[in-house]
C-alpha positions in Angstrom: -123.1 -75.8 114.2 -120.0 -78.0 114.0 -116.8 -77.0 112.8 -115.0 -78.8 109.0 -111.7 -78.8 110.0 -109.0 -80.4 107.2 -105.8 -81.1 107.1 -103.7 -82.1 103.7 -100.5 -83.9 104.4 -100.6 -82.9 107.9 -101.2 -79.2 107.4 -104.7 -77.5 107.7 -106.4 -76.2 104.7 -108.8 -74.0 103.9 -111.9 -75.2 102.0 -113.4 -72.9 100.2 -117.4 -72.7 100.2 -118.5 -73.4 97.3 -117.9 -77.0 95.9 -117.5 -77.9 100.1 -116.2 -80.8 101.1 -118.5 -83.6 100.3 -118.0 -87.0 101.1 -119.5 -89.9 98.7 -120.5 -93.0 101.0 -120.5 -95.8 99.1 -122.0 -99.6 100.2 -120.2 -102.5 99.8 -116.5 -102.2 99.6 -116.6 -99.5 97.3 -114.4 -97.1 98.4 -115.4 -94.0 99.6 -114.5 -90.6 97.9 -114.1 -86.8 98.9 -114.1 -83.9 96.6 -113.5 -80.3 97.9 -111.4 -77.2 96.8 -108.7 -75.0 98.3 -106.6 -71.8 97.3 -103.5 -72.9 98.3 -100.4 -74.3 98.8 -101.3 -76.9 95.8 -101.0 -80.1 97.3 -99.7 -83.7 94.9 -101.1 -86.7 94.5 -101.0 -88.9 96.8 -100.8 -87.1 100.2 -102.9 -88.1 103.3 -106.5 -86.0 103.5 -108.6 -85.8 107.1 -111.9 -83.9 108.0 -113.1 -83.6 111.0 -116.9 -82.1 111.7 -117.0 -81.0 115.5 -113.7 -83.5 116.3 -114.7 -86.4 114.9 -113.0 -88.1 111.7 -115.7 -88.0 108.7 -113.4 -88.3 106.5 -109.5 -90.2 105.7 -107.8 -90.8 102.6 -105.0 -89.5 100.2 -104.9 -87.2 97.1 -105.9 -88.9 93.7 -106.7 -85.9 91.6 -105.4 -82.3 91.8 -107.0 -79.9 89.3 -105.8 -76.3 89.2 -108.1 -73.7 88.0 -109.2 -70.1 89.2 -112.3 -68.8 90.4 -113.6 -65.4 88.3 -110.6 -64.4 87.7 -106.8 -66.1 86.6 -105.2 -64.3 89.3 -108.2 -66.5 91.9 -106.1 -69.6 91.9 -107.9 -73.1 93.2 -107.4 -76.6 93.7 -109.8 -78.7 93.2 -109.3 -82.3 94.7 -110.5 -85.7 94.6 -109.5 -88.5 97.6 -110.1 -91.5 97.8 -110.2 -93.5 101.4 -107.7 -96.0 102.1 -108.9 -99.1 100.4 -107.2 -97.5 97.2 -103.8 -97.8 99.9 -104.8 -101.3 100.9 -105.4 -102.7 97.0 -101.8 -101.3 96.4 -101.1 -105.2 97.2 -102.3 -108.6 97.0 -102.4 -111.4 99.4 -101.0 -115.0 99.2 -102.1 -117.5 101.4 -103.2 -121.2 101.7 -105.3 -122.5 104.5 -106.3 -126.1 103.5 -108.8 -128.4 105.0 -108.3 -131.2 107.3 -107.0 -134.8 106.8 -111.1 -135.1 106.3 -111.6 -132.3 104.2 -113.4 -130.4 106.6 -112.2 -126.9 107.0 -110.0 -126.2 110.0 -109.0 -122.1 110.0 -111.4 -119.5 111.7 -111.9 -116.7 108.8 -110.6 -114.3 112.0 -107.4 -115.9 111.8 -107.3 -116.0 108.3 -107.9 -112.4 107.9 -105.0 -111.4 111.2 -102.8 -113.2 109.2 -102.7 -111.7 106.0 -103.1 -108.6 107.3 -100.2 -109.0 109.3 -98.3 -109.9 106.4 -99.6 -108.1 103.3 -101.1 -105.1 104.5 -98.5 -103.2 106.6 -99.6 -100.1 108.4 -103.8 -101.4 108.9 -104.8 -103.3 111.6 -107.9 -106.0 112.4 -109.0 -104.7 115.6 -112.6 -104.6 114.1 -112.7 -108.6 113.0 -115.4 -110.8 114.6 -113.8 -113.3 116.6 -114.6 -116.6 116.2 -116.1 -116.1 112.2 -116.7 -119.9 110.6 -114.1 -121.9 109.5 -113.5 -122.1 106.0 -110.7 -124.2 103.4 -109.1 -121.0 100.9 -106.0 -120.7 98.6 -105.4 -116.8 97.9 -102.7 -116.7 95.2 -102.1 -113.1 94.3 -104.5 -112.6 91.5 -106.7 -110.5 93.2 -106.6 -107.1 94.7 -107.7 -106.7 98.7 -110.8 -105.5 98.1 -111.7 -108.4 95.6 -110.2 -111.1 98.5 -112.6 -110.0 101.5 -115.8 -109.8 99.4 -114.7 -113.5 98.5 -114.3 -114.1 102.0 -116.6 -112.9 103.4 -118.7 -114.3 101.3 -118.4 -117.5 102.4 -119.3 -117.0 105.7 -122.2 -114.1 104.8 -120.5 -111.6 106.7 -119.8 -108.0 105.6 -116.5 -105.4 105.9 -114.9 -102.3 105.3 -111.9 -100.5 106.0 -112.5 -97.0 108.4 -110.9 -94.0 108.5 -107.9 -94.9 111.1 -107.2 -98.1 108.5 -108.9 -100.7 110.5 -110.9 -103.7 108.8 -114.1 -104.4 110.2 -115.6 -108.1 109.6 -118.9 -108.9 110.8 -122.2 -111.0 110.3 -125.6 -109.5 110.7 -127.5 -111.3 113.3 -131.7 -110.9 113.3 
């Protein structure tokens, strides 16, 4: 049997049994969410969550919702917490960009590079290790209307490929190939 281990800004928690720590997967950009309770110290919103089962991250996100209530009794103080994974931290901005087409109106910039370069710009502290290199070309003005997640599904759209962010807040762009 593997061993939950969590930390809540940095410190380890103990989760108690019943609601565990249970992880909502969601497809397609959605970000994902945890829910789990602990007696104490009563964390805030906002602060970073990780679980690992048997050493490896299932889990990595921050504090949305803190609810204290008590189990049985008043004096059987609990937290119970939502997180949310760190496509909530990534939406916190918007990108600007504008990669035009050729003299012939043929597009000239690799998605890839798109993508490195925004990310390099407008979402400090994530990285694009993950990116297919080499994803089509495409002609795109990004002008600040529209949170991250919105950008990348337009994106990636375009060239029917597919991402997410993981757990260590790396984007991940690829096309399925049959």
């Amino acid at each position: 049997m593997s061993t939950l281990a969590v930390t809540v800004n940095g410190s380890a928690v103990s989760i108690r049994r019943n609601p565990a720590f249970i992880v909502h997967d969601v497809l397609a950009g959605t970000p994902n969410h945890a829910t789990f309770a602990i007696n104490s110290p009563s964390p805030a919103v906002n602060q970073d969550v990780q679980a690992t089962l048997g050493g490896t991250l299932a889990f990595a996100g921050t504090t949305q919702q803190i609810v204290q209530t008590f189990e049985g009794q008043p004096g059987n103080l609990m937290f119970a917490i939502t997180a949310i994974d760190y496509t909530w931290k990534l939406n916190a901005t918007r990108p600007f960009g504008e990669f035009p087409p050729d003299a012939n109106g043929n597009p000239q910039t690799s998605l890839t590079t798109i993508l490195q370069q925004l990310f390099a710009t407008y979402a400090v502290g994530f990285t694009t290790n993950n990116v297919q290199a080499n994803l089509p070309a495409i002609a795109v003005v990004i002008d600040g209307s529209q949170d991250w997640s919105t950008v990348l599904a337009n994106l990636t759209g375009l060239v029917g490929a597919h991402w997410y962010v993981d757990y260590t807040k790396d984007l991940h762009v690829f096309t399925l190939s049959l």
